[in-house]
C-alpha positions in Angstrom: -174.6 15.2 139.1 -177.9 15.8 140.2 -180.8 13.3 140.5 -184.0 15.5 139.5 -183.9 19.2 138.2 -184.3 21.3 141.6 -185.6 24.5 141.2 -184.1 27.6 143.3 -180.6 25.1 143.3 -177.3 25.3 141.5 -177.8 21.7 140.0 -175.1 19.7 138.2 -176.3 18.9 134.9 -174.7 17.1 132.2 -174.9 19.1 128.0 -177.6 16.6 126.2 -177.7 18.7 122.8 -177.5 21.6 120.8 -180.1 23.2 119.5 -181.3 26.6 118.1 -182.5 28.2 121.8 -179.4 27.0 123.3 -178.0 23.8 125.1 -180.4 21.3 126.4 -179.0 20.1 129.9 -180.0 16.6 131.2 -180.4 15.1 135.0 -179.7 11.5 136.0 -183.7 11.3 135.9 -183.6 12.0 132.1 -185.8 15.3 133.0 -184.1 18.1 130.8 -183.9 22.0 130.3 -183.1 25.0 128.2 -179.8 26.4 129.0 -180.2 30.2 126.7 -177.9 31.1 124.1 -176.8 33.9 126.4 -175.2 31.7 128.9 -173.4 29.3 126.3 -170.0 29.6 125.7 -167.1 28.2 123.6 -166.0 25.8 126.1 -169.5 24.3 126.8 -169.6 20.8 124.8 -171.9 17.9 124.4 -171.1 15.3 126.9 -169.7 17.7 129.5 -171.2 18.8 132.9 -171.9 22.0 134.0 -173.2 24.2 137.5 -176.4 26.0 136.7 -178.8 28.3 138.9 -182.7 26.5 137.8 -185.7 28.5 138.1 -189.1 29.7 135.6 -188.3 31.8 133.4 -191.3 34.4 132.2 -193.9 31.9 131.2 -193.2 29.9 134.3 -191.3 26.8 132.6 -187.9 25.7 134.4 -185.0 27.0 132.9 -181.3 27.5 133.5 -178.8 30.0 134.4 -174.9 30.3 134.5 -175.6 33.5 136.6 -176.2 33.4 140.7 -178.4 35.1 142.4 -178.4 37.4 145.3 -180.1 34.8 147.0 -180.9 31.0 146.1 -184.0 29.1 147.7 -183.8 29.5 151.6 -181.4 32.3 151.2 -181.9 35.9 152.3 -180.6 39.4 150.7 -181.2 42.9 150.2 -182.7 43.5 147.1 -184.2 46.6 145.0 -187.5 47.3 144.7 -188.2 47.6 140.5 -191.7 48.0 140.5 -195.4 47.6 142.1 -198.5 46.1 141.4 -201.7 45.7 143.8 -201.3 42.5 143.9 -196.8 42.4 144.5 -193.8 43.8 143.6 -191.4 42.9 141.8 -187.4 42.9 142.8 -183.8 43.1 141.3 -182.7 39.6 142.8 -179.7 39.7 139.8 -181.0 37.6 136.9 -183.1 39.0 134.0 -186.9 37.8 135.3 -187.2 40.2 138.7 -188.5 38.0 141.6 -192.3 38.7 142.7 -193.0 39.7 146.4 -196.6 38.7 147.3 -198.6 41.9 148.8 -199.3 39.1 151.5 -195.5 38.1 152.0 -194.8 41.7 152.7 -194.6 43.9 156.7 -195.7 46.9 154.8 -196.2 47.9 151.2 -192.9 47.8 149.1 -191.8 51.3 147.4 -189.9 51.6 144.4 -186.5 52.5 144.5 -186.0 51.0 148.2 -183.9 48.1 149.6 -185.6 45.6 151.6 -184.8 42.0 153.1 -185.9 39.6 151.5 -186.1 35.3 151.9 -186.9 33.3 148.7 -189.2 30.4 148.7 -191.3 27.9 146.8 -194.7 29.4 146.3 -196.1 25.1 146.0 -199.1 25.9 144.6 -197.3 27.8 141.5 -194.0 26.1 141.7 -192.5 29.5 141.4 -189.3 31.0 143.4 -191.0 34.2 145.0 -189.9 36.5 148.2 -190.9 37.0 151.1 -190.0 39.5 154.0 -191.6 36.6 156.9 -187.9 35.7 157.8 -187.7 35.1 161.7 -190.3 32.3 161.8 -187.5 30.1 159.5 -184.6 30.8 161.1 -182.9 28.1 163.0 -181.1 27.6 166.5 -177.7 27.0 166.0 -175.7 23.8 166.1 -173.5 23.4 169.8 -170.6 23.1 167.2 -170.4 27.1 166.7 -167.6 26.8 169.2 -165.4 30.5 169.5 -163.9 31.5 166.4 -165.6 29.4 164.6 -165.4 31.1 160.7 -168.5 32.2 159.8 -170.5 34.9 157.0 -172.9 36.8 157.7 -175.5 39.6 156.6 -176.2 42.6 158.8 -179.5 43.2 158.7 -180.2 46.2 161.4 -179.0 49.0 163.2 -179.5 48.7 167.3 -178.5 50.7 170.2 -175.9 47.9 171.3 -174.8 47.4 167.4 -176.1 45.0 164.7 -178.4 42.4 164.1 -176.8 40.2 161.8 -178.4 36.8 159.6 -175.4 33.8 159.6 -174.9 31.4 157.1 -178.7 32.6 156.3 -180.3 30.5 159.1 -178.9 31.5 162.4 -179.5 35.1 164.3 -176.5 36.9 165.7 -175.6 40.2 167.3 -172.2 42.3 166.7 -171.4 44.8 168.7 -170.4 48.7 168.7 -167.2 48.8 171.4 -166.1 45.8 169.4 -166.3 46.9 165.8 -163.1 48.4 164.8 -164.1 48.9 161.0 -166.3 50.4 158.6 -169.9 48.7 158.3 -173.4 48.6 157.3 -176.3 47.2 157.1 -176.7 45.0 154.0 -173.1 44.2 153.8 -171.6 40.4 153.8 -168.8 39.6 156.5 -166.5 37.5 157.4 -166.1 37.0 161.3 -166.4 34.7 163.7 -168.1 33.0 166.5 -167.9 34.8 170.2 -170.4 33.0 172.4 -173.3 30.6 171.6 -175.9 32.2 173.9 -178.5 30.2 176.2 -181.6 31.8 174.2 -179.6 30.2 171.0 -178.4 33.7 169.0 -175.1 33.7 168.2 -172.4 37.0 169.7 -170.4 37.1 166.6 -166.9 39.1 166.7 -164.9 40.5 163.5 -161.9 39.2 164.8 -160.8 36.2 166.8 -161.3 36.1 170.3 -158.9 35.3 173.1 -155.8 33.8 172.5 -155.9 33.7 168.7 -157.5 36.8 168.7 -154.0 38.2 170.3 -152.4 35.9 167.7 -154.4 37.1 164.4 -153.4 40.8 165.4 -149.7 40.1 165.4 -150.0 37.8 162.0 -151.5 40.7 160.6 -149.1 43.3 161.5 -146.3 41.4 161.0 -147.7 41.0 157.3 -148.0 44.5 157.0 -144.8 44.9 158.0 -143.3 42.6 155.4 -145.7 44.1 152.7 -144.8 47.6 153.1 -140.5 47.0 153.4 -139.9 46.2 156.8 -141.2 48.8 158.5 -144.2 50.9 159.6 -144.5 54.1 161.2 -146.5 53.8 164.1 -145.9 52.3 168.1 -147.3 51.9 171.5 -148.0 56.2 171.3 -149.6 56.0 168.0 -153.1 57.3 168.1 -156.0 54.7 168.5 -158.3 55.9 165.7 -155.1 56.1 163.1 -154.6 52.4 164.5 -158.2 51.3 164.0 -158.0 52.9 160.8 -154.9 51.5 159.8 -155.1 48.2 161.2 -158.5 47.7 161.9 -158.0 46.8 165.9 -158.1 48.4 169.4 -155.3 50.2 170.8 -155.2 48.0 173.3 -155.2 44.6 171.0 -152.9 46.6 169.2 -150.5 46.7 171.6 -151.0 43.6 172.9 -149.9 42.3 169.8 -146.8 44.4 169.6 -146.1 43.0 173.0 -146.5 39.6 171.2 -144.1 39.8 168.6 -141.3 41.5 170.4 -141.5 39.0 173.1 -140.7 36.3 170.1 -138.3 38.7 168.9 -140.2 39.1 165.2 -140.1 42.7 165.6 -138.4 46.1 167.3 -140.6 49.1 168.2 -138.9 52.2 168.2 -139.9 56.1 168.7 -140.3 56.4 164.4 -141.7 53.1 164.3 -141.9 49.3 164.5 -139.0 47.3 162.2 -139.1 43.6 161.4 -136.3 41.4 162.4 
């Protein structure tokens, strides 16, 4: 349960008391706030606690949320711009007040209609969540822990000649690239991958698949699963085509095979001329 109300935070609060607005919600420091009507439900009661999203609602007082945004304090996303001003603009960040961009906290003026990346932080002076598209200056170097395949998320964020710049866990900067993506992607999507190098200038190679060894072994787990899932066998071998195999499977031909190689050697499998068959 949390200590203080922190704003731009999912905070653990505990239900204080009903009243006509909706459920008050309490902190350990007996500071409180408004959880709306349109976020209570039957199984909210009195005594019990609860994850809520805090932020200022349109007259700038703290209030809660059972929704999440796209992005939470410190966070980045792609958002929609709603709407201009000369002094902002305003953004679909996924809850009901739009999150102001600062004309100061943007590259170049926003225009409606258009996606555009976007970091939320605490404006001190107001106490207000607001965006900003100054991103590089907060990310952080990596921790020497981010050994290969290590799991990790991540945003792509940019298009480059050698493939994508990508945001990881929202605070490190990492690079995919083309001759190793095997899939369909694009910027503004969320991925699952993992860790390829940790570079000397501290970005992060990042691969959709595991590397090395367990790379070889994640192939054959998946194909084997395949197998299993669609009867026992699937039509394809060591002649099938590579782009129906990265479309199928979502590898190389030569991982693919590799992995074929894998699982008849430990006898989990028989390739044939119509096809590979479980054992």
């Amino acid at each position: 349960m949390n200590e203080t109300l922190k704003i731009g935070e999912i905070n653990i609060l505990v239900i204080d008391r009903d009243t006509v607005p909706g459920l008050f919600l309490r902190a350990l420091d007996e500071s409180d706030i408004l959880l709306p009507n349109q976020y209570v439900t039957d199984t909210m009661h009195i005594g019990d606690t609860i994850d809520v999203f805090v932020y200022t609602d349109s007259e700038d007082r703290p209030v809660a949320t059972t929704a999440k945004p796209k992005a939470m304090l410190g966070e980045i996303a792609f958002v929609e711009v709603l709407d201009t001003t000369p002094i902002g603009a305003f953004v679909n960040w996924g809850l009901p007040k739009d999150l102001f961009v600062p004309r100061a906290l943007q590259k170049r003026p926003f225009v409606v209609g258009e996606k555009r990346l976007i970091r939320v932080i605490l404006d001190e002076q107001t106490n207000r969540l607001v965006g900003t598209e100054k991103i590089s200056g907060a990310l952080e170097l990596p921790p020497k822990t981010f050994y290969p395949n290590t799991p990790v998320s991540f945003m792509i964020i940019a298009k480059t000649p050698m493939g994508y710049k990508v945001i990881v866990d929202h605070k490190y900067e990492g690079m995919i690239y083309s001759n190793e993506i095997f899939e369909d992607v694009r910027v503004g999507q969320i991925k699952n991958g993992y860790v390829k190098i940790l570079r000397p200038d501290g970005k992060l190679d990042l691969s959709l698949q595991m590397v090395g060894k367990a790379k070889a072994s994640s192939a054959a787990d998946k194909i084997l699963s395949m197998i299993k899932s669609n009867g026992g066998m699937l039509p394809y071998n060591y002649k099938s085509d590579p782009d129906l195999i990265q479309k199928t499977f979502g590898l190389s031909k030569k991982n693919f095979k590799s992995a074929l190689t894998q699982l008849v050697d430990s006898k989990k499998i028989t390739v044939q001329e119509n096809g590979i068959y479980g054992i």
